[in-house]
N, C-alpha and C positions, 0 to 999 in steps of 0.2 A: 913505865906504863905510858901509851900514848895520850896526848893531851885528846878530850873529846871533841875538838877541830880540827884536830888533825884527818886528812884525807886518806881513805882507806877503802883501795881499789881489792877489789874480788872478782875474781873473773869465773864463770860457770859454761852453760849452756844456752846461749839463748836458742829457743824455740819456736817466737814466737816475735815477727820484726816489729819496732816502735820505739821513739825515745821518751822517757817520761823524767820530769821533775817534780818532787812532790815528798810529802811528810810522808814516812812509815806507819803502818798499823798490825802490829805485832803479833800475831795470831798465836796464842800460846798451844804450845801443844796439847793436845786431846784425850785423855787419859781417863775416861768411864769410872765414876767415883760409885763404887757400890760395896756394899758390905758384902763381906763372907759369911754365911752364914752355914750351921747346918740344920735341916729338915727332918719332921718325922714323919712316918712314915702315910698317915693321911694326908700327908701337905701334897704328895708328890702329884696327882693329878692335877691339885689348882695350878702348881706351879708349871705344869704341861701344857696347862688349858693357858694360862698368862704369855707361855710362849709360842704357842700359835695363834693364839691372837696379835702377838709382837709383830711373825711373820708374815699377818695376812695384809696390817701396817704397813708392813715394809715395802711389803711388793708392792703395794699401790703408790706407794710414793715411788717406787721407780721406774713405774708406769706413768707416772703424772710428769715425772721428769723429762722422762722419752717422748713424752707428747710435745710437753715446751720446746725440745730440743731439737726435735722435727717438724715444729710450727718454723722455730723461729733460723735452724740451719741447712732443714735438711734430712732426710734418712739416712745419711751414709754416716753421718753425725751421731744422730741416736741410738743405731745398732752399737754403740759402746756400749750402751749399761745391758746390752743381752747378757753379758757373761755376767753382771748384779743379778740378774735373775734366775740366772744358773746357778749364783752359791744359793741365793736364796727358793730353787726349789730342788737343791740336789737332796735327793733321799739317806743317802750314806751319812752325809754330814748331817743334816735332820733327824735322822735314828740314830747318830754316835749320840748329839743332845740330850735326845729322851731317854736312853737307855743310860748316860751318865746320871741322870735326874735318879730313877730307880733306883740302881748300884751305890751311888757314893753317898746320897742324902744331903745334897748339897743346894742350896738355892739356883734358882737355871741362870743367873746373871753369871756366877764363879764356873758354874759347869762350860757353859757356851764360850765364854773370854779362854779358858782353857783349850776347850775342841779348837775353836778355830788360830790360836796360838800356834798349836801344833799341824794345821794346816800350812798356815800362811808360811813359817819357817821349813816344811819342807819343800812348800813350791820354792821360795824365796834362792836353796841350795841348788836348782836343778839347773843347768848349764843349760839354758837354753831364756835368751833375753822373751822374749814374748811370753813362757810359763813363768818367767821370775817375777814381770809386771801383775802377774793376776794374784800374785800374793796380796798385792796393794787391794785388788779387785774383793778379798775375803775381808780384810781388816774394815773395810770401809763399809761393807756390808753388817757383818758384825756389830761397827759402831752404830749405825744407824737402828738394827734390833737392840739393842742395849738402849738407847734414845727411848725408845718407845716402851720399853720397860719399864723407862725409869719413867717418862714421859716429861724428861729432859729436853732442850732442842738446844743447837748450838746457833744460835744469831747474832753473832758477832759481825758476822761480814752483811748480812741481811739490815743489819740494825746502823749503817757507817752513812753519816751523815754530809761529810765531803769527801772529794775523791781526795784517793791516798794509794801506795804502794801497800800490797800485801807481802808482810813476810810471814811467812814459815816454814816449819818442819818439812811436813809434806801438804798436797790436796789435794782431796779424793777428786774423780772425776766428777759426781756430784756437786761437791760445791765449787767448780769452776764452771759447770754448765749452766748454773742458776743465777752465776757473777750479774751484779747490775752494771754496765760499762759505764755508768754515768758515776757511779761511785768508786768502782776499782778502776783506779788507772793504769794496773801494771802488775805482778805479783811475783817475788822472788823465792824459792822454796829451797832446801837443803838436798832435797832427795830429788830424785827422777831422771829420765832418760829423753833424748829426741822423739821413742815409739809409743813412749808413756800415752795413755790417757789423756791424760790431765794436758799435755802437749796440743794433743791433736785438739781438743776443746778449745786451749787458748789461741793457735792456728784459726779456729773455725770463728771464734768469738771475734778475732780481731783484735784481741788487746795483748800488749808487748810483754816476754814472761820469760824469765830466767829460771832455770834447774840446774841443778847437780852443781849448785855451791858450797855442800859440806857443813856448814855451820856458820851461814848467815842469820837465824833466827838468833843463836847467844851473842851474837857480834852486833846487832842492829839494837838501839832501842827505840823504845816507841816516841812516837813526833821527833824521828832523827831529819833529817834534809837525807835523801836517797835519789840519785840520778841512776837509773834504768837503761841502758841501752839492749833491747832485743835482737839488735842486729849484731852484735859482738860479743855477746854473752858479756858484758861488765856490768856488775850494779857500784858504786861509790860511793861509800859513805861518807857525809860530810864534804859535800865535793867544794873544791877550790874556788876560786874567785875568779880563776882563769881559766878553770873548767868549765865554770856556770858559762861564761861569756863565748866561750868556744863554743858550745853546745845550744848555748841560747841566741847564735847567730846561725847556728844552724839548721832548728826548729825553726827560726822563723825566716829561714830561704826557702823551707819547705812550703810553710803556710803560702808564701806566697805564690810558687807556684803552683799550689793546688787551687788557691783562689785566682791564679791565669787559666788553668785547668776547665776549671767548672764553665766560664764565660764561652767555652766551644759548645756547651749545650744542645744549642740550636743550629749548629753550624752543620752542613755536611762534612763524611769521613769522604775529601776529594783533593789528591794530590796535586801538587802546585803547579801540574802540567796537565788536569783537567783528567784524569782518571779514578772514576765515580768508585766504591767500595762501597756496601752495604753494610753496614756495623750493627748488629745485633746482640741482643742480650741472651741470659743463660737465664732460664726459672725454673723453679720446683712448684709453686703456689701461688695463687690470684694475688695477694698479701706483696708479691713480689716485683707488683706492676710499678707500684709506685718509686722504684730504684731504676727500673728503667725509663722510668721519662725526666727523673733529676738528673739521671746523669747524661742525657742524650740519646741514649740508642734507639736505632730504627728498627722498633717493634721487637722479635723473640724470634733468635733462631733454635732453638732448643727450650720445647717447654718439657721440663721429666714429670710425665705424669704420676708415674710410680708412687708420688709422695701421695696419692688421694688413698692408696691401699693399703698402705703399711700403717704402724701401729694402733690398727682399730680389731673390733672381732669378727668384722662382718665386712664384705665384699661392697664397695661403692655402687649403688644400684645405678641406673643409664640417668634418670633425674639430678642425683648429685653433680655424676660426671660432667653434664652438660651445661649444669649450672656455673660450676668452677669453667670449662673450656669457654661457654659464651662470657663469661666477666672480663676474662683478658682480653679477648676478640674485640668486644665493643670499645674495651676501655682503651686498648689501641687501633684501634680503625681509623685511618685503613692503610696503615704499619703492617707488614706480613705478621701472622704468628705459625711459628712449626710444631707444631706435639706430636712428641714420639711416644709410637703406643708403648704401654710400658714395657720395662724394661726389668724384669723380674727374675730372680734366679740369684747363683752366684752368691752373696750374702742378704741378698733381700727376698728371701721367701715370705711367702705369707704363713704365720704362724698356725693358722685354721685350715689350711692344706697341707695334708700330710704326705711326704715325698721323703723317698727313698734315699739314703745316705751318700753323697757321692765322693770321692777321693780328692777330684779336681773339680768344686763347684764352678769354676769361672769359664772352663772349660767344656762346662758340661748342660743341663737341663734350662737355660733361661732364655730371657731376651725373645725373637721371634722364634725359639724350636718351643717356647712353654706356652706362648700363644697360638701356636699354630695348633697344639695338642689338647685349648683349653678353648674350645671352637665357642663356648656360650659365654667363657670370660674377655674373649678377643672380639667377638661381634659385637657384645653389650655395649665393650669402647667405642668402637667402630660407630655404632651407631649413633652413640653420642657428641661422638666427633665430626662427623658428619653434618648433627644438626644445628653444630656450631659455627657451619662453614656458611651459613644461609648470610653471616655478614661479610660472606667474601674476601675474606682477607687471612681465613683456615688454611694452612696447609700440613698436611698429612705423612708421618714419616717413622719408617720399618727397622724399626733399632740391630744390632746384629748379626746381619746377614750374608750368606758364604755362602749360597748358587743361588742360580736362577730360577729352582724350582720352589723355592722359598718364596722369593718376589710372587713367583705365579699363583700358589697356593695363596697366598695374604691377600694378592688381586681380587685372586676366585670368591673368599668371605667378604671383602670390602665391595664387593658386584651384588653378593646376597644380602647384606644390610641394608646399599641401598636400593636394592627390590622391598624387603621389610617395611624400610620409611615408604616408599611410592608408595606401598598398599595402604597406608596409613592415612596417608594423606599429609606428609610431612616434609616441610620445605629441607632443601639441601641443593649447595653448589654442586649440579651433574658434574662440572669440569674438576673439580677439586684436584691440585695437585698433589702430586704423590712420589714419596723420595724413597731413598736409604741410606743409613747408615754403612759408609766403608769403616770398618774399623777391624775387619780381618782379613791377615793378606788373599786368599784365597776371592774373596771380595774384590779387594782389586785387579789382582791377578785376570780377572774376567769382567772387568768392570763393560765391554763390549759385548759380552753377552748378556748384561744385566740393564744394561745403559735401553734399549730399547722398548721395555717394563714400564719404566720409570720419569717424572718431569723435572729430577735434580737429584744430585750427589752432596749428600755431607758429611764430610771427613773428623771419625772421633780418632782423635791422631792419641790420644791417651791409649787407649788399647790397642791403638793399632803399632805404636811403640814397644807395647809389652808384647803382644802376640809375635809380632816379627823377630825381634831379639831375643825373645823369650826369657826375659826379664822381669819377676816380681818387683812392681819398682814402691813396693812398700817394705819391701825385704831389703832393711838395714846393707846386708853381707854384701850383695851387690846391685846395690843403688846405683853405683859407679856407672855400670854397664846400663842405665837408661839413660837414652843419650836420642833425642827428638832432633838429633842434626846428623845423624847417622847417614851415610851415603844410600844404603837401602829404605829408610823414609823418605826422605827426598824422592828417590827415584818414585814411588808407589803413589806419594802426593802428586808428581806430575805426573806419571803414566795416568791416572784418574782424570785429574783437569782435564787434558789430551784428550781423552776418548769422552768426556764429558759433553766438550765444547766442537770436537767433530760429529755428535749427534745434536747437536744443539741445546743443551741442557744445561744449565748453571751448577757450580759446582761451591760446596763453602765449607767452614774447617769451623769445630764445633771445639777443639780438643784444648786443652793446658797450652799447645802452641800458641794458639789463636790469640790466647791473651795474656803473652809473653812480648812487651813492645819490642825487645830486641829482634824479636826473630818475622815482626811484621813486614819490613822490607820483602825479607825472601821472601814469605808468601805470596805477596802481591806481587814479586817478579817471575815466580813460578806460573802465577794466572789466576790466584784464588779469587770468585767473585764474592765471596761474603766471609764476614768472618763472624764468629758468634761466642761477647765472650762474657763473663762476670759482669753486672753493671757495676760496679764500682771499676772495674778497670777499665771501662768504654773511652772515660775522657783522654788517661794516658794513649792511647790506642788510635785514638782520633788525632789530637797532638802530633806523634808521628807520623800519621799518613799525612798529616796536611802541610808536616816542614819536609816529606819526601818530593821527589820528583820519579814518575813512573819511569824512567829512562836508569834512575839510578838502581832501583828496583831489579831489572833487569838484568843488566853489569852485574849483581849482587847474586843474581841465583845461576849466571853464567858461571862466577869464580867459584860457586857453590859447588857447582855440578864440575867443575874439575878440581878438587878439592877432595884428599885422599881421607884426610880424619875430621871427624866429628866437631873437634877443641878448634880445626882451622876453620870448619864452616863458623864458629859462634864466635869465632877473634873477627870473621871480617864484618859479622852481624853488628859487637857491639863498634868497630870502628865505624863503620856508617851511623848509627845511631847516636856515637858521641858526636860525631860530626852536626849533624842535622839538629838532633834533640838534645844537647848535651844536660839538659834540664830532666828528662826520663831519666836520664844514667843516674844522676844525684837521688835520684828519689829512690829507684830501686836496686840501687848499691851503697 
């Protein structure tokens, strides 16, 4: 048996990059303590009545969740727990329940832990990784009506008084959405996958997290010493003395350049040979302002409005809207800000409009074809935005869009809105400019007939990489094939700039590229004038433009453009980049 100093490396999945040192906090497995009991036969209503009351519990809690989640991540974030909502209002599974309650005579705690037993095991069997995830998606649903039954709560993690690594079994997506990052510094689990849940939460959370260790939870004990590495999938038990020193010379090469980092704040994104770059941030919420001026960026090139309509029951009336668009406006004046009317459709429907099933939502009913179709939900914005623009510094932009009769028709409501306000008597920039979104090739493809519409182009290179390759690049099977250095993006990024800047129009890149420091060179040798990206990755982003030389730039999207695969265009990205930054390379490899 090994000595319990002994050093005991386990290597998993990390999902989630960051390195942590720190004591273990053992999360024991979860196992619903409730008696078996059996019922007669007047029991069985209360015991009906008890579990829809559990349910109606339940669902509020994962409505309250979804709320936090999309305060504090995002909506693309909290359409996770839709499918908690979905065990918890499927009918089938709700009548297999009650109708066990009746038949067997059984208390609903033993009936329900049954039903959904034989759920979860036969999703669990079904060859397909995304149905075998939603098994987890039942059990955790499940345990949370049994909680409420019993009117149990599990506060373990809620209740952790210094940060520590979380081990266990497994965890629901739930209790990693509600994680306090001041208290968990890390969490290693036995179960899960990259497409997990529980992944993408710790992803969105930002804190460092390992899966699919097997049986780290019997091999850990509690207040063990646990080094975490997220970027390599290791966690180590009891790590060495020349492990610690390895790893605690390397955390703190980090810190410190993230503390050289920060002190660009103030600086302009301006390359050492005097070529100016507009660096801009990405928001979803007024909440979100304050990340962009810690970290530097010049104002908001992407505001997603979308986040004001989702998870509520009711449509954001033109007051709200305007309330949230003038907070950000003022509070960076006179910083551009861009709001893109929303962006709906695809998996962000509104739950209170009811629309038609479709095959390929992403392809189908959102974005400007559902505003153009929803003329009273598109103006109301419209007009709110508008009266946001009275601090000059609003600008106005057409999520995606693929002809020019799009452009015109959105023109045509954004002319009658502001006729609306005039009648009103309501201030608003007449000049207001007014963009779009390239992010379908057909878009670019005509960006010359589009280009004369409009007072700038911005390129969301995230769809516009999936559309063209036609590439789901959340689709595990071929992740491979998304590839943002492909010779046909590139070409679409410059043919855009190109006819951008032969109309006289500024062009700027809004996508996953933008704030990817490797790949900022190219763009700014292509021609990009703005880039718009996560405020926390503003400072890396800045850092590199300002150890570039635009000349090298250049040179870089020259060798790009003759340049047969994908792997060569990002071998000569990151060699410039070691070159120049070799301090970016270390932090984000």
């Amino acid at each position: 048996m090994s000595d319990e100093h002994n050093e005991i490396v386990m290597e998993g999945i990390g999902v989630s990059p960051g390195v942590v040192i720190s004591r273990a906090f053992l999360l024991t497995s979860e196992e619903e303590r409730y008696v078996e009991r059996e019922i007669e036969a007047d029991e069985v209503p209360r015991e009906k009545e008890r579990f829809e009351q559990a349910l109606v519990a339940t669902r509020h809690q994962i409505h309250d969740i979804q709320q936090q989640v999309s305060a504090a991540m995002g909506q693309d974030n909290a359409g996770i727990f839709d499918a908690h909502l979905l065990v918890a209002d499927d009918r089938s599974f709700v009548d297999e329940v009650l109708r066990g309650l009746s038949e067997q005579k059984r208390n609903v705690e033993a009936v329900l832990y049954d039903v959904a037993e034989r759920y979860s095991k036969a999703l669990a069997q079904i060859d397909d990784e995304y149905l075998r995830e939603r098994a987890a998606d039942v059990r955790d649903v499940t345990r949370r009506i049994l909680r409420n039954l019993s009117g149990k709560s599990r506060s373990e993690i809620s209740d952790l008084q210094a940060p520590c690594v979380v081990i266990a079994n497994d965890l629901a997506p739930s209790e990693t959405a509600t994680m306090d990052k001041e208290k968990v510094a890390g969490f290693a689990t036995d179960l899960g996958s990259p497409t997990s849940h529980t992944a993408i939460m710790a992803r969105a959370l930002g804190i460092p997290a390992i899966v699919g260790l097997h049986d780290v939870s019997v091999r850990v004990s509690a207040d063990d010493e646990v080094l975490l590495d997220g970027n390599k999938g290791l966690l180590i038990i009891h790590p060495s003395a020349e492990r610690l020193e390895h790893y605690g010379q390397m955390v703190e090469s980090r810190r410190h350049i993230e503390s050289a980092l920060a002190e660009l704040r103030d600086e302009t994104a301006e390359t050492r040979d005097g070529y100016l770059v507009l660096l801009s941030a990405n928001i979803e919420k007024p909440g979100d302002v304050d990340a962009v001026k810690s970290n530097g960026a010049c104002g908001v090139g992407l505001f997603r409005s979308e986040f004001l309509y989702l998870s509520r029951d009711a449509l954001p009336d033109e007051e709200e809207q305007f309330a949230a668009y003038d907070e950000v406006a003022r509070r960076l004046a006179p910083d551009p800000v861009v709001i893109r009317t929303i962006d709906l459709g695809g998996d962000k429907f509104l739950s209170h409009i009811r629309t038609a099933p479709e095959m390929n939502p992403f392809m189908g009913w959102r974005a400007i074809r559902f505003c153009l179709a929803q003329p009273t939900i598109f103006k109301t914005q419209l007009r709110a935005i508008l009266r946001a623009s009275a601090s000059e510094n609003v600008r106005l932009m057409y999520p995606m869009i693929s002809s020019v009769s799009e452009v015109q028709q959105a023109n045509t409501m954004l002319e009658e809105a502001k006729e609306e306000l005039r009648a009103n008597g309501q201030t608003f920039n007449e000049d207001i400019e007014v963009g779009v979104m390239i992010e379908v090739p057909s878009a670019a493809l005509t960006a010359d007939r589009i280009a004369p519409h409009v007072d700038f182009f911005s390129i969301g290179t995230n769809d516009l990489v999936q559309y063209t390759l036609a590439v789901d690049r959340v689709n595990e099977q071929i992740a491979y094939l998304y590839e943002p250095t492909h010779p046909a993006i590139l070409k679409l990024i410059r043919t855009t700039i190109e006819i951008g800047h032969n109309h006289n129009i500024w062009t700027g890149i809004c996508g996953e590229m933008a704030g990817n420091p490797l790949m900022v060179p190219l763009l700014l040798g292509i021609g990009a004038d703005e880039l718009s990206v996560s405020p926390s990755v503003v400072p890396m982003v800045k850092d590199v433009i300002r150890k570039l030389k635009y000349t090298q730039a250049e040179e870089l999207a020259l060798q790009a453009q003759a340049a047969d695969s994908p792997q060569e265009v990002l071998d000569l990205c990151r060699q410039l980049t070691q070159e120049i930054a070799p301090e970016i390379i270390e932090l984000i490899e």
